[in-house]
PDB file of N, H, CA, C and O in Angstrom:
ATOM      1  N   UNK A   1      12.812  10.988   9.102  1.00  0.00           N
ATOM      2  CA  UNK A   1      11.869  10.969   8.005  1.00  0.00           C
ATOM      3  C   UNK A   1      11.247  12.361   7.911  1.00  0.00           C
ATOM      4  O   UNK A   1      10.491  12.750   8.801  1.00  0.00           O
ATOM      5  N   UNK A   2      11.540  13.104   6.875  1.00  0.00           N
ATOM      6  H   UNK A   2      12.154  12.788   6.152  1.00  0.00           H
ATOM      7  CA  UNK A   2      10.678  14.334   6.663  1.00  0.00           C
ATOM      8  C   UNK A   2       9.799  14.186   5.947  1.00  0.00           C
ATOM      9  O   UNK A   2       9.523  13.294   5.145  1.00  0.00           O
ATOM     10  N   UNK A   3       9.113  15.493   6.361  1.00  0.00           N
ATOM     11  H   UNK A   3       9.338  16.218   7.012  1.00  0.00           H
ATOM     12  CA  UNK A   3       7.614  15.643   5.493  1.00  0.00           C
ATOM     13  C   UNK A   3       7.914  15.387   3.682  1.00  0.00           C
ATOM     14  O   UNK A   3       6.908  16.018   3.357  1.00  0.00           O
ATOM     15  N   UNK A   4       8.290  15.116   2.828  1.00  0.00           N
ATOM     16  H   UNK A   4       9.107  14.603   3.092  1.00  0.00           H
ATOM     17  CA  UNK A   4       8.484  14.923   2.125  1.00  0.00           C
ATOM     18  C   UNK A   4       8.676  13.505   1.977  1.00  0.00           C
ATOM     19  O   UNK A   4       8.144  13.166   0.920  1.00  0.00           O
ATOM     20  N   UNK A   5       9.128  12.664   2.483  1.00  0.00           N
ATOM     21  H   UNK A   5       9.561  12.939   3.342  1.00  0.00           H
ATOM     22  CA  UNK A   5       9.052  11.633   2.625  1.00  0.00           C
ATOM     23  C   UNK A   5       7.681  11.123   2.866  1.00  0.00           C
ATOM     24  O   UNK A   5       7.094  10.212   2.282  1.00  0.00           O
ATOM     25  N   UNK A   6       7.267  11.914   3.876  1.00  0.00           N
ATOM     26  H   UNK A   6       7.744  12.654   4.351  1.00  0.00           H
ATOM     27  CA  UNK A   6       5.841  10.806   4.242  1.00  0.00           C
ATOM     28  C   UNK A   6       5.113  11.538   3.105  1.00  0.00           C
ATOM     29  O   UNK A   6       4.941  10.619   2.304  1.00  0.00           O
ATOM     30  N   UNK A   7       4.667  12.466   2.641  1.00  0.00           N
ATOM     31  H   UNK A   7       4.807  13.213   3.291  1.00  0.00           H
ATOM     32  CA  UNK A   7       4.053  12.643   1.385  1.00  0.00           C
ATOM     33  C   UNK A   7       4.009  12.130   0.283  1.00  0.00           C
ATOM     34  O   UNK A   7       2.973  11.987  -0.368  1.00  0.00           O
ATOM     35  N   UNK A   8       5.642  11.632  -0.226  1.00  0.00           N
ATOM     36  H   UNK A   8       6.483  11.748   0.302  1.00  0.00           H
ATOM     37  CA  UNK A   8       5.703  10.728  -0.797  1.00  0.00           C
ATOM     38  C   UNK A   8       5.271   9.099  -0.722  1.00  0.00           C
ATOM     39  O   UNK A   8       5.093   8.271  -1.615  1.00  0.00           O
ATOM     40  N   UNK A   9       5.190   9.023   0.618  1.00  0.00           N
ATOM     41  H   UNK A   9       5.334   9.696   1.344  1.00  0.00           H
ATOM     42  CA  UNK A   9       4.660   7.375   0.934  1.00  0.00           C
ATOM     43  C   UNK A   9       3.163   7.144   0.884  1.00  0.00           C
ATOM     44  O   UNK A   9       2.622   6.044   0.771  1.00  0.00           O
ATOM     45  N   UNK A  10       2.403   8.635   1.008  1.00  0.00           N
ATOM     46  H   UNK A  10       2.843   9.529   1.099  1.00  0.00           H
ATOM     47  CA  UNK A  10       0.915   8.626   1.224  1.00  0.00           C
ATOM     48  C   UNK A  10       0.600   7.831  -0.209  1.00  0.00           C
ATOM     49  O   UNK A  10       0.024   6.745  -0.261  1.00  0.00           O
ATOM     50  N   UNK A  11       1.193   8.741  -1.613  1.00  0.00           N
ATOM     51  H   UNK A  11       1.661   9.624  -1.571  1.00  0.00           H
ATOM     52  CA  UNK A  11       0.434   8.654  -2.467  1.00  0.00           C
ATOM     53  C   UNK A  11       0.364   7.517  -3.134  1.00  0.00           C
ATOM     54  O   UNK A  11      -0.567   7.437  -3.935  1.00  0.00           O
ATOM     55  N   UNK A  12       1.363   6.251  -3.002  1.00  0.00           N
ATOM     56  H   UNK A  12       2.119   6.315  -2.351  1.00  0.00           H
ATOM     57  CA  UNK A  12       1.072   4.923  -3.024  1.00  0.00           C
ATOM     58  C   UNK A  12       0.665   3.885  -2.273  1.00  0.00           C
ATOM     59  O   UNK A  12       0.712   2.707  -2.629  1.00  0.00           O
ATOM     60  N   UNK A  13       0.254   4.300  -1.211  1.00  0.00           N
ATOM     61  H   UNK A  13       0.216   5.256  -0.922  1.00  0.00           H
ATOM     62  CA  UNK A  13      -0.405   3.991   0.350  1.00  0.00           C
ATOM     63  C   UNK A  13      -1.706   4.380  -0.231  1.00  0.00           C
ATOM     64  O   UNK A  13      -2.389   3.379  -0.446  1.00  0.00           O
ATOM     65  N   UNK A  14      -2.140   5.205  -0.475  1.00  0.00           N
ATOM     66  H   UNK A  14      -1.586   6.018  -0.300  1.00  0.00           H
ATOM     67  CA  UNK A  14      -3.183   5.935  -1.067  1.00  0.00           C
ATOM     68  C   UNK A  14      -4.396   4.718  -2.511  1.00  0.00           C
ATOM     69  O   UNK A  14      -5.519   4.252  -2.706  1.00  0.00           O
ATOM     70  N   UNK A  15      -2.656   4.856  -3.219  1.00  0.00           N
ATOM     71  H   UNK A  15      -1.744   5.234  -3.061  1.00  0.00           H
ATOM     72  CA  UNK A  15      -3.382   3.802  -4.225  1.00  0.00           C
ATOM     73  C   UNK A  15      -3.454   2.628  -3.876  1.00  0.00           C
ATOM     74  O   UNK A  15      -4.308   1.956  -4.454  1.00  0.00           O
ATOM     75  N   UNK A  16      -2.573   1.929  -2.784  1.00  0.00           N
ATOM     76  H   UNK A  16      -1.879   2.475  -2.315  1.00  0.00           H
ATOM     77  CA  UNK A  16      -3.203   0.611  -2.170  1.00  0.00           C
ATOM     78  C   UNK A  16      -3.851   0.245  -1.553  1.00  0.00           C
ATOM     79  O   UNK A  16      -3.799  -0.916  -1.147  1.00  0.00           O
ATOM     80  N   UNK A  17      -4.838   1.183  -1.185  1.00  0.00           N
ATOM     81  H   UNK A  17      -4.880   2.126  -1.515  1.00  0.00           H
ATOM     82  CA  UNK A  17      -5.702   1.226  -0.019  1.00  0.00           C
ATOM     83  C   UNK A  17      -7.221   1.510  -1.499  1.00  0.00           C
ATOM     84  O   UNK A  17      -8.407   1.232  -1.318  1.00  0.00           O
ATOM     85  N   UNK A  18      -6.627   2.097  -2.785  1.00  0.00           N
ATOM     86  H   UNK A  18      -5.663   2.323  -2.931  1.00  0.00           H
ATOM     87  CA  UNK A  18      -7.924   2.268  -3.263  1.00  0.00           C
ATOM     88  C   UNK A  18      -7.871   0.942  -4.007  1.00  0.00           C
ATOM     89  O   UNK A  18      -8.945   0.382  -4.226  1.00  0.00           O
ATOM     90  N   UNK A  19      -6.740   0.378  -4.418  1.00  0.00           N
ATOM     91  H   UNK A  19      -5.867   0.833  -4.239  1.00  0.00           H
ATOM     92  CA  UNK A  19      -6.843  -0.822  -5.267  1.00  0.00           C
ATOM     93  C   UNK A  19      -7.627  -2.050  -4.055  1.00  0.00           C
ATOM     94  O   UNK A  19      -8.771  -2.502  -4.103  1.00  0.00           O
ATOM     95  N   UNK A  20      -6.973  -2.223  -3.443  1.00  0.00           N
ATOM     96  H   UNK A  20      -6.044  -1.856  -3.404  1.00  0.00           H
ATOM     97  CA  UNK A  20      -8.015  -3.359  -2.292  1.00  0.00           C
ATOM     98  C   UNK A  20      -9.195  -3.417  -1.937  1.00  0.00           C
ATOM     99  O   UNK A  20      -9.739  -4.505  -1.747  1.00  0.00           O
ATOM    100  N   UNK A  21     -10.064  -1.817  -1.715  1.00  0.00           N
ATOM    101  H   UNK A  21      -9.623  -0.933  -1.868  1.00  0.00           H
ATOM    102  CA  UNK A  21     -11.218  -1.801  -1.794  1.00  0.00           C
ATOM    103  C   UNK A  21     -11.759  -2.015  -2.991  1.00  0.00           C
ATOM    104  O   UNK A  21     -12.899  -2.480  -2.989  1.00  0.00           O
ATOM    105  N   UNK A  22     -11.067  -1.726  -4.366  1.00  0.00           N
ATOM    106  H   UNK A  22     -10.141  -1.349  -4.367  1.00  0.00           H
ATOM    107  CA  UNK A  22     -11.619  -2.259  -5.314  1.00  0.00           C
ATOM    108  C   UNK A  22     -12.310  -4.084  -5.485  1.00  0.00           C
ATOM    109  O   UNK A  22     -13.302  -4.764  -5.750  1.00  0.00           O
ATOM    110  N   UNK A  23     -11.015  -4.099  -5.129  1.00  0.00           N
ATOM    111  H   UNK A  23     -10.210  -3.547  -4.913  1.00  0.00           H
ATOM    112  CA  UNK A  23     -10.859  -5.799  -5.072  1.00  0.00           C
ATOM    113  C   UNK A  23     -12.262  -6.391  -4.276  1.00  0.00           C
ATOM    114  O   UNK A  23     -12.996  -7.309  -4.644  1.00  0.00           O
ATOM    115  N   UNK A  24     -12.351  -5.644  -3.213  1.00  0.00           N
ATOM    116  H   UNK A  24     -11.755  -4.899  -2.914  1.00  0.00           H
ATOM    117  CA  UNK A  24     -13.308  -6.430  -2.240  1.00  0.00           C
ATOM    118  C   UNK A  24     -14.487  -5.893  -2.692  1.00  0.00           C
ATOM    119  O   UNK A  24     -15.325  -5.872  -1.790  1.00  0.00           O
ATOM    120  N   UNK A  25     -14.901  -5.425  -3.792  1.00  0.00           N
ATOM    121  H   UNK A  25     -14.221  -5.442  -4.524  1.00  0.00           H
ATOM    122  CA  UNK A  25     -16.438  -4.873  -4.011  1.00  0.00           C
ATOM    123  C   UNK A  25     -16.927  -6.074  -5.155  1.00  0.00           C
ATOM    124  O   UNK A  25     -16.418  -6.318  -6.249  1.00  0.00           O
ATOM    125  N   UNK A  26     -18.291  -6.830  -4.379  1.00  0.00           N
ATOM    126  H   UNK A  26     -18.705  -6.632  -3.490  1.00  0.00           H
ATOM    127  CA  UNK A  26     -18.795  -7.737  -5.195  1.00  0.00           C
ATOM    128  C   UNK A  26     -19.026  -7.279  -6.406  1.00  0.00           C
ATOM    129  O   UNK A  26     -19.145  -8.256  -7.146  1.00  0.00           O
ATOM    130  N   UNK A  27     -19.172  -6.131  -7.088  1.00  0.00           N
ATOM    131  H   UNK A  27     -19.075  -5.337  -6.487  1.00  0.00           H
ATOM    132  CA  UNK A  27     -19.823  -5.202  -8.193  1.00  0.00           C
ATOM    133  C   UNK A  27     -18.733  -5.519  -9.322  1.00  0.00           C
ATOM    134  O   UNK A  27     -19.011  -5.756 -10.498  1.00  0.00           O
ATOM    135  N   UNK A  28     -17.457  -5.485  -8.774  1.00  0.00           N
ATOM    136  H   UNK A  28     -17.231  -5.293  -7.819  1.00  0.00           H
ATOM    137  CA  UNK A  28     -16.079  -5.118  -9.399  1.00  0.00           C
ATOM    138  C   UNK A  28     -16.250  -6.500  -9.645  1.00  0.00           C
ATOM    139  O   UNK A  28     -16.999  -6.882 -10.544  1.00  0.00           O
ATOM    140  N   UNK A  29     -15.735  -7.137  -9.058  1.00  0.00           N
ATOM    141  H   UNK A  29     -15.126  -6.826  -8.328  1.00  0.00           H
ATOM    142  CA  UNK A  29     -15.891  -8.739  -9.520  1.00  0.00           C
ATOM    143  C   UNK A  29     -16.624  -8.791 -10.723  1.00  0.00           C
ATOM    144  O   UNK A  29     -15.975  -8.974 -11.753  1.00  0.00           O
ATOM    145  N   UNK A  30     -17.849  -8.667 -10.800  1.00  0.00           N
ATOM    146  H   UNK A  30     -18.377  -8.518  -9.964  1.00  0.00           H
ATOM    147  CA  UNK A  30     -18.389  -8.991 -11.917  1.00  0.00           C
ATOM    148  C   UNK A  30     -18.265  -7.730 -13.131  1.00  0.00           C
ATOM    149  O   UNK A  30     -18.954  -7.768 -14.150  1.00  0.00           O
ATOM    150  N   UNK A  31     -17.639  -7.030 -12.949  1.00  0.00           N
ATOM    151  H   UNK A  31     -17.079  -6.999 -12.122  1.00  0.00           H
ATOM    152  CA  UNK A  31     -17.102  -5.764 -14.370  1.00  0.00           C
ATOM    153  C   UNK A  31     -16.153  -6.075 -14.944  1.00  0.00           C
ATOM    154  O   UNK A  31     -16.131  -6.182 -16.170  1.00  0.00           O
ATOM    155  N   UNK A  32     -14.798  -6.367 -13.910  1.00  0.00           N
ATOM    156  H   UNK A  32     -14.817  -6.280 -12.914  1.00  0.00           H
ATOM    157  CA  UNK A  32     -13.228  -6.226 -14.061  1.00  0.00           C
ATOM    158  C   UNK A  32     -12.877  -7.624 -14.124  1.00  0.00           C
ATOM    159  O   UNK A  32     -13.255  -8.294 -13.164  1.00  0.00           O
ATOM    160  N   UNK A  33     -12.267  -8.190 -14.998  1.00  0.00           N
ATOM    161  H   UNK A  33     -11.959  -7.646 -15.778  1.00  0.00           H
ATOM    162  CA  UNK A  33     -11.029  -9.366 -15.140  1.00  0.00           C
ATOM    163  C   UNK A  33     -10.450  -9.600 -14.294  1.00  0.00           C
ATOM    164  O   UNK A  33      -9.803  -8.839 -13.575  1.00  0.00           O
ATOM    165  N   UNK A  34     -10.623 -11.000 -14.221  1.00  0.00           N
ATOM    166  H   UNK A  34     -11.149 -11.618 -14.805  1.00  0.00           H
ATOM    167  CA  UNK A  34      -9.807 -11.660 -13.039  1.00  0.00           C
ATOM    168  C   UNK A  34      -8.426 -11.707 -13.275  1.00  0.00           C
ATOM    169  O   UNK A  34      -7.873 -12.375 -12.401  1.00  0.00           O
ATOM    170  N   UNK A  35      -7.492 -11.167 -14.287  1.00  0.00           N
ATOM    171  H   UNK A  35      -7.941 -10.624 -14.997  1.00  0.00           H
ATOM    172  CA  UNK A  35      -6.276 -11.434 -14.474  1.00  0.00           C
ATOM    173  C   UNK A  35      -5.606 -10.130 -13.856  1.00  0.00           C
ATOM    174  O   UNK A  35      -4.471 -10.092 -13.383  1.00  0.00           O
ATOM    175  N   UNK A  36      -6.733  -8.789 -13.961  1.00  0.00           N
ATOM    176  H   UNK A  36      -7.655  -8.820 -14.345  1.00  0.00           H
ATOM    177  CA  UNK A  36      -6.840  -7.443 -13.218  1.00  0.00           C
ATOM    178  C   UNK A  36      -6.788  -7.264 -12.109  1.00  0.00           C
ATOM    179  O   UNK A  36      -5.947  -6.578 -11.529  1.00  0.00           O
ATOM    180  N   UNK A  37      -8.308  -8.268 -11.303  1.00  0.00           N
ATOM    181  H   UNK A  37      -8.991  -8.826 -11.774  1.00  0.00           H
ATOM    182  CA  UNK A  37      -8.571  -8.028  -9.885  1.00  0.00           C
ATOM    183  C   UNK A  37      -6.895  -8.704  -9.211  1.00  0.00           C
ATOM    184  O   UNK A  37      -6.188  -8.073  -8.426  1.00  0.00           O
ATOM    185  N   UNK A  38      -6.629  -9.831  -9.661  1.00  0.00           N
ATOM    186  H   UNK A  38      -7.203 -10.344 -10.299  1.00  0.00           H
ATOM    187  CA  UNK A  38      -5.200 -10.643  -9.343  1.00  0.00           C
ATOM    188  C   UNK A  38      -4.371  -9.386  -9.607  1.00  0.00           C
ATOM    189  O   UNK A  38      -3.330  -9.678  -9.019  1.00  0.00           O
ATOM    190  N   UNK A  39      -4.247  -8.582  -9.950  1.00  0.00           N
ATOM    191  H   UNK A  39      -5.092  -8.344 -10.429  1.00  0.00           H
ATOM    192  CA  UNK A  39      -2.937  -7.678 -10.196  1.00  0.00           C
ATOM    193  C   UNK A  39      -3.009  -6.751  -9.149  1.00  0.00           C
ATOM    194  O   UNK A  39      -2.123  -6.550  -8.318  1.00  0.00           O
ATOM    195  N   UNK A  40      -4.597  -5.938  -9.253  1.00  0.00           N
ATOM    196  H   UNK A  40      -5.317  -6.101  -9.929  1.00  0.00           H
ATOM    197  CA  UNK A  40      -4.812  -5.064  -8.206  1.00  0.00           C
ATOM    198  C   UNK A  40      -4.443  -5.698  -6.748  1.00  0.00           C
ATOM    199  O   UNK A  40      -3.618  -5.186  -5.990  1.00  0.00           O
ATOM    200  N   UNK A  41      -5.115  -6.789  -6.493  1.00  0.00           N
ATOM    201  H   UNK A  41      -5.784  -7.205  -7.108  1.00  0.00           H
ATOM    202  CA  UNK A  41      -4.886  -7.551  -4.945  1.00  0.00           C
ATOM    203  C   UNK A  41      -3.000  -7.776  -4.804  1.00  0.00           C
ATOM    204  O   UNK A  41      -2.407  -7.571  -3.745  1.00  0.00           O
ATOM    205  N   UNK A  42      -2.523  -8.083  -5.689  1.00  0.00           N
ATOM    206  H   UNK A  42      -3.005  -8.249  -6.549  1.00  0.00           H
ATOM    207  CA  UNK A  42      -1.001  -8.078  -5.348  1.00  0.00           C
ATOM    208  C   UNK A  42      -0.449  -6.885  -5.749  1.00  0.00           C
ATOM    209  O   UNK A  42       0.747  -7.061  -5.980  1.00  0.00           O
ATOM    210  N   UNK A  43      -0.795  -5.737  -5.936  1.00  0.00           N
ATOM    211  H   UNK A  43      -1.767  -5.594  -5.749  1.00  0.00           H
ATOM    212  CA  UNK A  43      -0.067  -4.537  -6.225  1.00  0.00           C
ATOM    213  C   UNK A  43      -0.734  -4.088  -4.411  1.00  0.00           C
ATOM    214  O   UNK A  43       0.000  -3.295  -3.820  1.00  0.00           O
ATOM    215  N   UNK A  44      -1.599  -4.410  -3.874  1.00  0.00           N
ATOM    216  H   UNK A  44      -2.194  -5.054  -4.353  1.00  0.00           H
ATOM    217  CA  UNK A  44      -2.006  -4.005  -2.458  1.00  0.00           C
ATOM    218  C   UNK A  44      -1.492  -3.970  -1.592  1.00  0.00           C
ATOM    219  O   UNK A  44      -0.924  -3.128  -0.897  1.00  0.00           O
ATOM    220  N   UNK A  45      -1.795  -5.544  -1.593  1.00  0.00           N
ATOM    221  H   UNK A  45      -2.257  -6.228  -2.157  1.00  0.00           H
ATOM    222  CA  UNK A  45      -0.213  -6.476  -0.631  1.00  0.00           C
ATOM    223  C   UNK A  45       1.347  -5.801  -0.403  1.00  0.00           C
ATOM    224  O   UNK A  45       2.167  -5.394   0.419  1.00  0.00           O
ATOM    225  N   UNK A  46       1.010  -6.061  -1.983  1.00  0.00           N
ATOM    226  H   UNK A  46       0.344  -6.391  -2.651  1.00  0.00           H
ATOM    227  CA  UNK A  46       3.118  -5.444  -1.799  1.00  0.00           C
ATOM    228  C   UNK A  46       3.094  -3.361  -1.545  1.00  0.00           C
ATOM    229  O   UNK A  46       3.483  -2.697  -0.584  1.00  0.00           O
ATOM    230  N   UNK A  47       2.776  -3.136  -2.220  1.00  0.00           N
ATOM    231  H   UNK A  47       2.461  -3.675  -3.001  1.00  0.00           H
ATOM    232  CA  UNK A  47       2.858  -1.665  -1.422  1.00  0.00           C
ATOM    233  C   UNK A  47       2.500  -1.885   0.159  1.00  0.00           C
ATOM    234  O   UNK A  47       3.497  -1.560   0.805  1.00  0.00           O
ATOM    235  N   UNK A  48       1.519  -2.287   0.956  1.00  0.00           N
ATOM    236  H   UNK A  48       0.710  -2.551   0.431  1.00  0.00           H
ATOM    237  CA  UNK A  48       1.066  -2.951   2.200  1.00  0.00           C
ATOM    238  C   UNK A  48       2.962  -3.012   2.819  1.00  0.00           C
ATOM    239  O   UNK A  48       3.660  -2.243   3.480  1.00  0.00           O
ATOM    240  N   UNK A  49       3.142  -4.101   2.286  1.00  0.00           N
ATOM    241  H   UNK A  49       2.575  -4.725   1.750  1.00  0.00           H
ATOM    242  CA  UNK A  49       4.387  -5.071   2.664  1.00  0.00           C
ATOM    243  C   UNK A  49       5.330  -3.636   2.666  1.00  0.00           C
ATOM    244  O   UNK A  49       5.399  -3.007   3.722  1.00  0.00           O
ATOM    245  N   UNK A  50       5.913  -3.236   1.685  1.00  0.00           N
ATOM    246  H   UNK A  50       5.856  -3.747   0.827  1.00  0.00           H
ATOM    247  CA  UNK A  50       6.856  -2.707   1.109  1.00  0.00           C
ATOM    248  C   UNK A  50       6.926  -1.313   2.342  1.00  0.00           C
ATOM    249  O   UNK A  50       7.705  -1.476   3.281  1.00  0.00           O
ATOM    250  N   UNK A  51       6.351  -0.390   2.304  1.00  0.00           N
ATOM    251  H   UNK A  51       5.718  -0.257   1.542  1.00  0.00           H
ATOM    252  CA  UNK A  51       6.020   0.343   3.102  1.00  0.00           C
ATOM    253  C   UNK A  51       6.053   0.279   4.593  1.00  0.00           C
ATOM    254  O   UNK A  51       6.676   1.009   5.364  1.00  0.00           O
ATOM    255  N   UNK A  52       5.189  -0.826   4.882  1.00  0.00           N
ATOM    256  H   UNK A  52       4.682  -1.419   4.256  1.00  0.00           H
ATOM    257  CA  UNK A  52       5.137  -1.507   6.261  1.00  0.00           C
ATOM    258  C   UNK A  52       6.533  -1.219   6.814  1.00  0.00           C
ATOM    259  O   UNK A  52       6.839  -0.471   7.742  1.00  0.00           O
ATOM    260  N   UNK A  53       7.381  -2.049   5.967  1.00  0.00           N
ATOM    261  H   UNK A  53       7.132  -2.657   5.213  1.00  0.00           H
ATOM    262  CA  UNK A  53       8.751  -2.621   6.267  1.00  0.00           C
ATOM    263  C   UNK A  53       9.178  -1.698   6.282  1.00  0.00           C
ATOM    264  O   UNK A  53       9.775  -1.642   7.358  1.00  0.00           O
ATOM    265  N   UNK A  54       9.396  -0.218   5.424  1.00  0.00           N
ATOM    266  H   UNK A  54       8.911  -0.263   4.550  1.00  0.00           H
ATOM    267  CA  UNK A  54       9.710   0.911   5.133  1.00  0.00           C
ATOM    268  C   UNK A  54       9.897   1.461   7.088  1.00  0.00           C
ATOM    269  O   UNK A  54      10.858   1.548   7.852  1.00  0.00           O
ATOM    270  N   UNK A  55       8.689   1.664   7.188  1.00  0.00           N
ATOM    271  H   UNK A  55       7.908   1.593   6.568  1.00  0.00           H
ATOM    272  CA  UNK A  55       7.759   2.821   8.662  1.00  0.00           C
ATOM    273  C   UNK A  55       8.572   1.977   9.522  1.00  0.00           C
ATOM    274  O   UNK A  55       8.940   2.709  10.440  1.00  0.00           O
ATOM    275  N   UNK A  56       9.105   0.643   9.713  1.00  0.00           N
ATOM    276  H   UNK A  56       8.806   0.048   8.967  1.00  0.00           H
ATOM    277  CA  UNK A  56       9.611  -0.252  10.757  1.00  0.00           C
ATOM    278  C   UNK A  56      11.125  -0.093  10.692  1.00  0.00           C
ATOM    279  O   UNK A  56      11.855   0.053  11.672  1.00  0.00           O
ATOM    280  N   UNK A  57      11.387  -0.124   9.818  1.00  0.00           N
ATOM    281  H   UNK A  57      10.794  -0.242   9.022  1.00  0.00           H
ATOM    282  CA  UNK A  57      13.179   0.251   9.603  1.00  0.00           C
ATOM    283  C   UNK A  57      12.878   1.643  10.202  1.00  0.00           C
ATOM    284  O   UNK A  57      12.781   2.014  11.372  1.00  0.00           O
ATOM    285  N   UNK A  58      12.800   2.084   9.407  1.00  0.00           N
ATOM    286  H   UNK A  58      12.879   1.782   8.456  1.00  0.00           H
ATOM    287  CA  UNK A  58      12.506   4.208  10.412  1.00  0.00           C
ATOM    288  C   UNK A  58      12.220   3.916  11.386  1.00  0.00           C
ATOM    289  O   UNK A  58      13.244   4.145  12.030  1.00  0.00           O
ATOM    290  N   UNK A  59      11.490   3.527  12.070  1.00  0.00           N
ATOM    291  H   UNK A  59      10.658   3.341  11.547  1.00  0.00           H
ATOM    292  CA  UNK A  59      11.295   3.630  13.519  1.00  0.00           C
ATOM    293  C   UNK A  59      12.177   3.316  14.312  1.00  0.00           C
ATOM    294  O   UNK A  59      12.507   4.070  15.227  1.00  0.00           O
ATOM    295  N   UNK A  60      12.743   2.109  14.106  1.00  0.00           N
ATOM    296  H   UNK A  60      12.475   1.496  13.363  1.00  0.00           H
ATOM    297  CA  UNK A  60      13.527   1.057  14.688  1.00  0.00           C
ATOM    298  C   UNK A  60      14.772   2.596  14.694  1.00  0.00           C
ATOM    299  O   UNK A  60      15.030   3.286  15.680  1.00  0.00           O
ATOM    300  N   UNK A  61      15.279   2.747  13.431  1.00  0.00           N
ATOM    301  H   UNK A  61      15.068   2.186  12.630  1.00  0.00           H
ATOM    302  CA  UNK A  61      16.042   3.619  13.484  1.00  0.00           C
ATOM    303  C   UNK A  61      15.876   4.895  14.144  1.00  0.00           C
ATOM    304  O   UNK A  61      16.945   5.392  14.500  1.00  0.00           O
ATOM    305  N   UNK A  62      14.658   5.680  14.453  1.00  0.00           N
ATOM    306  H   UNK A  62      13.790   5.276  14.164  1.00  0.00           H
ATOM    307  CA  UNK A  62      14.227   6.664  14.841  1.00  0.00           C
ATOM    308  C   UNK A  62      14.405   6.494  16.542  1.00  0.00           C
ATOM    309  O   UNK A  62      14.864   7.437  17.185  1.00  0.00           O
ATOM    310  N   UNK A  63      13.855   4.743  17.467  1.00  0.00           N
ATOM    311  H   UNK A  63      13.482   3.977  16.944  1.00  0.00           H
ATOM    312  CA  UNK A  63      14.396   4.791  18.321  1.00  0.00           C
ATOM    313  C   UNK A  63      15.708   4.313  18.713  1.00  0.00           C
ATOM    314  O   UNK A  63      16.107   4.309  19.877  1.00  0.00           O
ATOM    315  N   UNK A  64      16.369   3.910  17.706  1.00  0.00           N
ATOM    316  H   UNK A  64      16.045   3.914  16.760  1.00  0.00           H
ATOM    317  CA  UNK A  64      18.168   4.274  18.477  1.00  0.00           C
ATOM    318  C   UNK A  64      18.635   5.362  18.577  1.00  0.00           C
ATOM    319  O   UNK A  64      19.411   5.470  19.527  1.00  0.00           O
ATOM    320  N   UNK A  65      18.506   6.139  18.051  1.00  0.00           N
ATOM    321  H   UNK A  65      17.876   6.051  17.279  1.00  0.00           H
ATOM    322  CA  UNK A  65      18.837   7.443  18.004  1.00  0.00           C
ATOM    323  C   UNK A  65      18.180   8.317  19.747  1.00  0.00           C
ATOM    324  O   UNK A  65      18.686   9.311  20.268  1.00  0.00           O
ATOM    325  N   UNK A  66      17.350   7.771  20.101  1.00  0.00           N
ATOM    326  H   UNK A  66      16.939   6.964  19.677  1.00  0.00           H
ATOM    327  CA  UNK A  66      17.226   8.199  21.454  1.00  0.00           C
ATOM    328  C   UNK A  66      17.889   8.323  22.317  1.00  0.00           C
ATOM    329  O   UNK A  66      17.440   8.732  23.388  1.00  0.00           O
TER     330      UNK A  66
END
């Protein structure tokens, strides 16, 4: 995995980490649509997921290669 890679993974790591805190702010709740906050909370998750799975395949792969 090169630096380019993980740069690339920050910046939607980035936005799922800002969409979830959105989600969890009582304030937001009462501004933003619940058909929204539901989009933001599963656009979280799955970048979360997606990624996760991403860093675990690489690794996994990173230690056979040992």
């Amino acid at each position: 995995m090169d630096f380019v890679t993980v740069l690339l993974m920050c910046i939607p790591l980035y936005a799922a980490f800002r969409a979830f805190i959105i989600t969890r702010d009582p304030e937001a709740k009462k501004r933003i649509p619940k058909t929204t906050l539901k989009a933001l909370t599963f656009f979280a998750y799955f970048i979360f997921i997606v990624l996760g799975f991403f860093i675990i395949t690489e690794g996994i792969e990173y230690l056979s290669q040992l």
